[in-house]
C-alpha positions in Angstrom: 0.0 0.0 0.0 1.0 3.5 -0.6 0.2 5.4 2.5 -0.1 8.6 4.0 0.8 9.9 7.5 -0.7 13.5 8.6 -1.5 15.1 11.8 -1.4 18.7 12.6 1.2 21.4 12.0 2.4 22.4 15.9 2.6 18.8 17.0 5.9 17.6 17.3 6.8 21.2 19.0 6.3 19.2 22.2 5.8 15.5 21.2 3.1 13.6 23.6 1.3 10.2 23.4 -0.1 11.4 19.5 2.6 11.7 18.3 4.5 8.5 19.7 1.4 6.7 18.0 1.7 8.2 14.3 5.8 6.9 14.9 4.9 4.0 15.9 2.5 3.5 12.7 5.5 5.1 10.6 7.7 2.4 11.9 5.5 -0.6 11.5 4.1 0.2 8.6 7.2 0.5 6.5 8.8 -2.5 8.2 5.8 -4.4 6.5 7.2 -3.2 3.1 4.4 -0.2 2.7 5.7 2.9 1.1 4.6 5.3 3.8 5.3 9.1 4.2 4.6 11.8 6.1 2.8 14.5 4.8 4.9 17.3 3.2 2.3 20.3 2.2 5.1 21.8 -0.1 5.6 18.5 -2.5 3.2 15.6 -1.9 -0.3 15.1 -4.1 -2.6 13.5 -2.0 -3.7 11.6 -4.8 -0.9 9.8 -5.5 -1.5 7.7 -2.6 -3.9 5.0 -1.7 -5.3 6.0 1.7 -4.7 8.5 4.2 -4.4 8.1 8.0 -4.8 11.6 10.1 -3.6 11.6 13.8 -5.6 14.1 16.0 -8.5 16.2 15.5 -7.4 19.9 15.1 -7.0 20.0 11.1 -10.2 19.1 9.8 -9.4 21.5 7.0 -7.0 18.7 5.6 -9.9 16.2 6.0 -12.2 18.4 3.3 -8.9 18.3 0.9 -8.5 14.3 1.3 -12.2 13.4 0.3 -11.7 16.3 -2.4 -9.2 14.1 -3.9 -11.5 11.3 -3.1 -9.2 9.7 -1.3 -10.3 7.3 1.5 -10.0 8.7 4.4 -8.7 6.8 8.4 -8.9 9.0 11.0 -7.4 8.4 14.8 -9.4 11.4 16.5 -7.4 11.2 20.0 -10.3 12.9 21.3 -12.7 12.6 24.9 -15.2 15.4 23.9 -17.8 17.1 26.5 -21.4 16.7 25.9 -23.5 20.0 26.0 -27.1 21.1 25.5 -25.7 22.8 22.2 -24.5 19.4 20.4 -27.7 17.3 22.0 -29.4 19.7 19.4 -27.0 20.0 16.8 -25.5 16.9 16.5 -28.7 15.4 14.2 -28.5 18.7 12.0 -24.4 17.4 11.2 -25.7 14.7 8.1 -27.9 17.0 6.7 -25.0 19.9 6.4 -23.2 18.2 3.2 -22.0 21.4 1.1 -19.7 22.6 3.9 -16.8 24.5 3.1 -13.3 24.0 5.0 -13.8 27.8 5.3 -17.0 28.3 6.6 -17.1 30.0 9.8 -20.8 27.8 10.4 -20.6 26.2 13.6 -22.4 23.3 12.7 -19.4 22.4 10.5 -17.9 20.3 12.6 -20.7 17.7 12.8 -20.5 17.5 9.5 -16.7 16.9 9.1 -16.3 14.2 11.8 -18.6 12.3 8.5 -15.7 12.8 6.6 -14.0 10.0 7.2 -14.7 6.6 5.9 -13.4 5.6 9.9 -12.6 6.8 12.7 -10.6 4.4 14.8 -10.6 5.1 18.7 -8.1 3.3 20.9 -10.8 2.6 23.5 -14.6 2.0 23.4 -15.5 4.3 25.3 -13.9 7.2 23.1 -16.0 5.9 20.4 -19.0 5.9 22.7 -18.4 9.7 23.4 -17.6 10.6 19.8 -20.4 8.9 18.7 -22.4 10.8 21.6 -21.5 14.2 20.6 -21.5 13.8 17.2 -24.3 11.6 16.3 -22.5 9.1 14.9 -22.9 5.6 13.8 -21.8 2.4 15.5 -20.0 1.6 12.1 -18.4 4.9 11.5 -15.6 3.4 14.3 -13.5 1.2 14.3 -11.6 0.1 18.2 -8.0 -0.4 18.1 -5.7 -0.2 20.8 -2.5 1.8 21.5 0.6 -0.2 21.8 4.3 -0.3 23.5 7.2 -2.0 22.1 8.8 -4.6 23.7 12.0 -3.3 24.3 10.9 -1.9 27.8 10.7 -5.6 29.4 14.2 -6.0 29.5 14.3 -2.9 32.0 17.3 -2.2 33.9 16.3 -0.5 36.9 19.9 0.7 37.6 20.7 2.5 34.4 18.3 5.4 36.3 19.3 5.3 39.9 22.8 5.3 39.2 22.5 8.1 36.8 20.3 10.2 39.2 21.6 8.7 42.3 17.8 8.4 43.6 15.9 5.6 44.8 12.1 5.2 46.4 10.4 7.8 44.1 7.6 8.3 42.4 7.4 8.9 39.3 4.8 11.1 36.8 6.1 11.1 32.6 4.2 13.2 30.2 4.1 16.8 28.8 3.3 19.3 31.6 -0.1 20.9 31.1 -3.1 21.6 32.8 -4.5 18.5 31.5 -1.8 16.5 32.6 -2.7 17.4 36.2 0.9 17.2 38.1 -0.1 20.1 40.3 -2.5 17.6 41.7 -0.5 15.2 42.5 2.3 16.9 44.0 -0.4 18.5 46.1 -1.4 15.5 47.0 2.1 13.6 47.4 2.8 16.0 50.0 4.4 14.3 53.3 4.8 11.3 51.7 8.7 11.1 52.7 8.9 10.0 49.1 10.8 11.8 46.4 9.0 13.3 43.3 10.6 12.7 39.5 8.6 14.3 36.3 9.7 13.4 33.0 8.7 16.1 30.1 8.7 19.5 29.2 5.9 22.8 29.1 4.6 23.9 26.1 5.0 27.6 25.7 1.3 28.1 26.7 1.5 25.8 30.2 4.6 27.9 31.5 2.8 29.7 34.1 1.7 26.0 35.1 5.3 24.4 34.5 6.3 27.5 37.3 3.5 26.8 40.1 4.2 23.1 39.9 8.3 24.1 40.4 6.9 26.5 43.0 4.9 24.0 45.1 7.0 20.8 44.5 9.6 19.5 47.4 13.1 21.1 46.8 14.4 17.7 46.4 11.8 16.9 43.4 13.6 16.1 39.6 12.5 17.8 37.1 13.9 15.9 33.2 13.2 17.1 30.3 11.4 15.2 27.9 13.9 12.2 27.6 13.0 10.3 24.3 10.3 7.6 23.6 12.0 3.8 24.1 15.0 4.9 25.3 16.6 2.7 27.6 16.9 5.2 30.2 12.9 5.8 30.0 12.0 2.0 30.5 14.8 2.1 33.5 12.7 4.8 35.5 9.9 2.7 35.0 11.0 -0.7 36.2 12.7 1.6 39.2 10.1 4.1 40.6 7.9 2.6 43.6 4.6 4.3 41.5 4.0 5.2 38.3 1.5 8.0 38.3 -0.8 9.5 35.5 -2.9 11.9 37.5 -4.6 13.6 34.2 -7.5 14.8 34.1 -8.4 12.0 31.3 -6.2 9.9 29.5 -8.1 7.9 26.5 -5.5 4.9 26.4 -2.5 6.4 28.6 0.8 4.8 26.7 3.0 5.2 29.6 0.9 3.0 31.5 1.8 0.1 28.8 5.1 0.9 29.1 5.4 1.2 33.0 4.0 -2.0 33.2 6.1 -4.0 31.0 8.9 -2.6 32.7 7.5 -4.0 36.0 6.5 -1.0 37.1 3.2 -0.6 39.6 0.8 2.2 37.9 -1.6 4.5 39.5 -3.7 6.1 36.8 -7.1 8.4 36.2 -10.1 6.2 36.5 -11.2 8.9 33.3 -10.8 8.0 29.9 -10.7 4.3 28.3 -8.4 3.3 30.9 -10.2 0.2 33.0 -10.8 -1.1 29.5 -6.9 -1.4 28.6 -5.7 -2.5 32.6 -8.6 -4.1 33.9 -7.6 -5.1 38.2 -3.9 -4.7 37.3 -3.6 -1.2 37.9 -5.2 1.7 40.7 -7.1 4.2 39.4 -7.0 7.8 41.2 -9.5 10.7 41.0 -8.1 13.5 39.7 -10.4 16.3 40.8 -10.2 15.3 44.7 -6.5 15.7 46.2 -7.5 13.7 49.3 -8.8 10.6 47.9 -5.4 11.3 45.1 -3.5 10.8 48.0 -5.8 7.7 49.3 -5.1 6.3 46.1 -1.5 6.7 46.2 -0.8 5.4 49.6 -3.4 1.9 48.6 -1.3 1.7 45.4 2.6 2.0 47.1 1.3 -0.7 49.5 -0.1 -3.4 46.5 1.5 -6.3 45.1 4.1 -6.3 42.4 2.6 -6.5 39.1 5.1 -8.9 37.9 3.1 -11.3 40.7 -0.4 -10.0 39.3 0.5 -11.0 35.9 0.4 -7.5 34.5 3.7 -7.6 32.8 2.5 -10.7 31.3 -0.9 -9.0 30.3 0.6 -5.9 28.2 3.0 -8.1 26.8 0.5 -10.4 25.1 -2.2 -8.2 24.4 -0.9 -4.7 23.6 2.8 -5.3 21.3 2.9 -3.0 18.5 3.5 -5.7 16.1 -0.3 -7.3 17.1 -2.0 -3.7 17.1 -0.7 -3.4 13.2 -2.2 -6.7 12.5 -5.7 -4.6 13.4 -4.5 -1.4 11.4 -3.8 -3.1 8.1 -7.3 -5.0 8.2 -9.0 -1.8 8.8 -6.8 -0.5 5.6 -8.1 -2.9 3.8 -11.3 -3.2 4.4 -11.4 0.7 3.5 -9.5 0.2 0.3 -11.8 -2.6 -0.5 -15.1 -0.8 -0.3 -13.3 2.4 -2.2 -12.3 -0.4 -5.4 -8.3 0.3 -4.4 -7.7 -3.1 -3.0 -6.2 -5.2 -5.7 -4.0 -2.1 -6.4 -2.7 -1.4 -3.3 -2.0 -4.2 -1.7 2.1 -5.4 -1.7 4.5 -5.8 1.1 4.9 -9.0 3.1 2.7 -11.1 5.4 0.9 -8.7 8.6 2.4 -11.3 10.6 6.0 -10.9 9.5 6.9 -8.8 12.5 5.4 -11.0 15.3 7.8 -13.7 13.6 10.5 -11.3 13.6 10.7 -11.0 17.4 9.3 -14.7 17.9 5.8 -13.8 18.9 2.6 -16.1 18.2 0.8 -15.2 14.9 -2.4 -15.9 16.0 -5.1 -13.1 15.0 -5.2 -10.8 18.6 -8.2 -9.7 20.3 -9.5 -6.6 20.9 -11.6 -5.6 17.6 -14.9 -4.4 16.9 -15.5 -3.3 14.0 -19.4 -2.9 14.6 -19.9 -1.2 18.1 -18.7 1.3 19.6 -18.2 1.0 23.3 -13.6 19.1 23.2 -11.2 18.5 25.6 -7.5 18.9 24.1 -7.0 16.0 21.4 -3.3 15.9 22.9 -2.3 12.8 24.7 
């Protein structure tokens, strides 16, 4: 297949969870023997290529010039929208709306564009339930695909990051630092915990004033680490070391570095909003993050459970959620798409979707975790 990788302009100015999963697809995709590229607005046609696949849901504008070069269209919305009283009665009016312009300034526009696509796939059911909610979608507008982590964090070493950092008996919180992200409320809510605070990421220029009250109010003996990058050794290192993982956010609709704390043998503690019991089930806590006492209830149950290498939840991510078996999913979906647009028979090349899971000695057995019938505005950053 000739493919075609988008998402919006600013994104990789402070990369997050979106953009590790548009890598990810990169990665896979062209390890499978696809020509893939990403989108270059000064030199690529979109109709030279067989099918488009848009992370995130800021550019819908692209969206209008995909289907104008009729073009099937994949979109992953990375999206946990907020129902109001305004879409409950709009929503209906969004099929009816089919001349829209990418310029008009109508806001109805936008129930119109989430039709655009000939699928959206969601990491989680209930994103699609919300989407589908707000919107008025269809059931089989979606398709349910989960994140993934590579397996290079289960062979962890633990001291790579103490040794380097000289710190042990921490907790630890990875992500960009935003509102969203909520690590004001959980070093609120860490406090006199005799345990030392790490962050891993950066501020985007708009969160600075946050970045500062979080420096401000954080233990003088907290780390603060830049953003250090995605499947690096050193990353899966403070994973398998920390005593918690914690992903306070406010939502999280997959929450990546909960797949990769836990196939590091790290213990998580993560919001109980989002799609996140769907993806860890009993292996993980889950915290409310608009309530810093029962945060810091969470926190103290989760430091005191059992190792997850004991609860099987190593074991768990690493046979449900490896990037090689989500691809599996992504390239059916492909084709499906390509064979309801006629492209099929011209588009497919490349080896088997199971090459990979050979490659690093995995089963080949179809995975679980599809549906491509059911479904189960917040930032679309994860």
């Amino acid at each position: 297949m000739k493919i075609l990788l988008n998402t919006y302009q600013a994104a990789y100015q402070n990369p997050g969870g979106g953009e590790v999963v548009l890598n990810k697809h990169y990665e896979h995709l062209r390890s499978r023997g696809h020509h893939v590229e990403l989108f270059n607005q000064w030199s690529h046609k979109i109709q030279d290529f067989d099918l488009v696949h848009n992370f995130g849901s800021i550019n819908r504008d692209f969206w209008f010039a995909v289907k104008g070069a009729n073009v099937p269209l994949i979109v992953t919305p990375i999206l946990w929208p907020k129902r109001s009283i305004f879409n409950m009665i709009c929503a209906p009016l969004g099929k009816h709306f089919r001349n829209a312009s990418p310029y008009t300034r109508n806001p109805l526009k936008v129930y119109h564009e989430f039709r655009l696509p000939d699928r959206l796939i969601v990491n989680s059911q209930s994103e699609a339930g919300k989407i589908a909610e707000v919107f008025g979608l269809r059931p089989e507008d979606f398709s349910v695909i989960p994140n993934g982590v590579d397996q290079s964090f289960r062979e962890a070493d633990r001291s790579l990051f103490t040794q380097r950092y000289q710190i042990e008996n921490f907790l630890l919180c990875v992500g960009r630092i935003a509102n969203v992200k909520n690590q004001l409320g959980f070093i609120r809510a860490a406090a006199g915990l005799n345990l030392r605070l790490v962050f891993i990421g950066s501020p985007e220029p708009s969160t600075m004033g946050y970045y500062e009250q979080c420096r401000k109010e954080a233990p003088a003996d907290t780390l603060f680490i830049d953003r250090v990058e995605q499947g690096s050794p050193l990353l899966a290192s403070a994973f398998a070391a920390a005593r918690l993982v914690v992903i306070p956010s406010q939502f999280e609709t997959c929450g990546i570095v909960a797949m990769e704390a836990g196939l590091a043998g790290g213990k998580v503690a993560i919001t109980k909003n989002g799609g996140t019991r769907e993806y860890y089930k009993d292996y993980v806590s889950y915290l409310d993050p608009q309530s810093t006492s029962t945060l810091r209830k969470t926190l103290l149950t989760a430091l005191g459970a059992d190792n997850p290498k004991a609860s099987g939840f190593q074991a768990y991510i690493q046979q449900n959620y490896l990037w090689e078996r989500v691809m599996d999913q992504t390239l059916e979906i492909y084709r499906t798409i390509l064979r309801k647009a006629g492209r099929f028979a011209a588009a497919e090349s490349g080896p088997s979707v199971n090459a990979e899971l050979e490659n690093v000695g995995e089963s080949s057995s179809r995975p679980i975790y599809i549906n491509e019938s059911k479904p189960s505005m917040v930032s679309d950053r994860a």
